[in-house]
Each structure stands twice: as C-alpha cells, then as structure tokens.
C-alpha positions in Angstrom: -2.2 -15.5 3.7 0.0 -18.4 4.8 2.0 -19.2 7.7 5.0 -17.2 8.5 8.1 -19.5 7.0 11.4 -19.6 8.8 14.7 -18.8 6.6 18.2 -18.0 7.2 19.8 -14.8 5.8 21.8 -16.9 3.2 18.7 -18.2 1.7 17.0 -15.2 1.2 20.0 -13.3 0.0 20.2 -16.4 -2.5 16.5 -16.3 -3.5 15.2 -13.0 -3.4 13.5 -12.5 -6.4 11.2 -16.0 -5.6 10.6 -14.8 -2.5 8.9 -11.4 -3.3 7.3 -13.0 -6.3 5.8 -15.8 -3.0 5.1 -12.5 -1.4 3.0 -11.1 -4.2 1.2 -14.6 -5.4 0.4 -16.1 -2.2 0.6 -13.5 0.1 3.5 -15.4 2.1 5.2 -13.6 5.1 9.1 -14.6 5.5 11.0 -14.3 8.8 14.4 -14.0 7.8 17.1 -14.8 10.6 20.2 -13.7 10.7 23.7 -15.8 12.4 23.5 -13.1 15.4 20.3 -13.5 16.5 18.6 -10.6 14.4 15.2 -11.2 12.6 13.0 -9.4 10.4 9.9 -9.8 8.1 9.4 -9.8 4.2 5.5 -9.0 4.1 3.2 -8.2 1.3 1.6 -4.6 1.5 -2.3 -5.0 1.3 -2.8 -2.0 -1.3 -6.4 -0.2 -0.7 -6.8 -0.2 -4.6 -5.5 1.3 -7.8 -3.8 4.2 -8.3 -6.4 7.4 -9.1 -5.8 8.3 -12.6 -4.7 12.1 -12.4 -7.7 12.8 -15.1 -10.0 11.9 -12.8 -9.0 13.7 -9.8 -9.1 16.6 -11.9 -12.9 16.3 -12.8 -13.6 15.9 -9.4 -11.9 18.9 -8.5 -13.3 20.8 -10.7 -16.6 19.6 -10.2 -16.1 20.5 -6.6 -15.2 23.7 -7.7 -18.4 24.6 -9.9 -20.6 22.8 -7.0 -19.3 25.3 -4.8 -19.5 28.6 -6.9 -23.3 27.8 -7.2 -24.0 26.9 -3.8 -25.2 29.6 -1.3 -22.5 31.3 1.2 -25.0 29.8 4.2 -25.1 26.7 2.5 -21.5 26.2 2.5 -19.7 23.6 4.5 -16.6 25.4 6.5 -13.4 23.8 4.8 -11.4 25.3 7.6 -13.1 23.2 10.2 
C-alpha cells in the first residue's frame, strides 16, 4: 500500500473512476477533503479470497451430512453448543 494522498472534493468528484481504478492497482488510500472542513477516506477492501462457488458448498454440505448419518450418536459433536 502507498501513502495516504491528499485531494480536494473537486478533484475526486472530477476523477472518480482513476481513483478507484489507483485504489484497486496499487492499493492507494485517498483522503478526500471537503471546503468545510469534512474529510473522509477512499480505501481498497482487502478481500479474504474468491467467492465459494455454490457447487461446492453444496458437496460439502452434503458430505457433512452423510459423515454425520454414519457416525455414532456418542460420537457426535453437539452443534448446539
């Protein structure tokens, strides 16, 4: 990530799409700052990973599902809990 980068309200309502496209590249953080005084931040979200492709969570879940048919009552981990 880079440094935070100082810009007026103007300039960001003027260059927008640059600026979330700096967001996404180079991970850049604006601080945008309005006439009266007001600031806020234009930040990149650090995603965790892809999405989970439905399919996939559905094998799981039923592969849960068999696992647990087949194991023992004792053997069983309390969902509740």
């Amino acid at each position: 990530m880079t440094d935070i980068q100082d810009i007026t309200e103007e300039e960001a309502a003027n260059n927008l799409p640059f600026l979330i496209t700096m967001c996404e590249r180079n991970r850049t953080v604006w601080r945008i700052k309005r006439p009266d005084g007001c600031t806020v931040l234009l930040s990149p979200l650090i995603q965790h990973g892809p999405p989970i492709d439905q399919e996939v969570i559905s094998q799981v879940e039923e592969f849960k599902k068999e696992y647990m048919e087949k194991t023992p009552k004792e053997a069983q981990v309390d969902e509740a809990a």
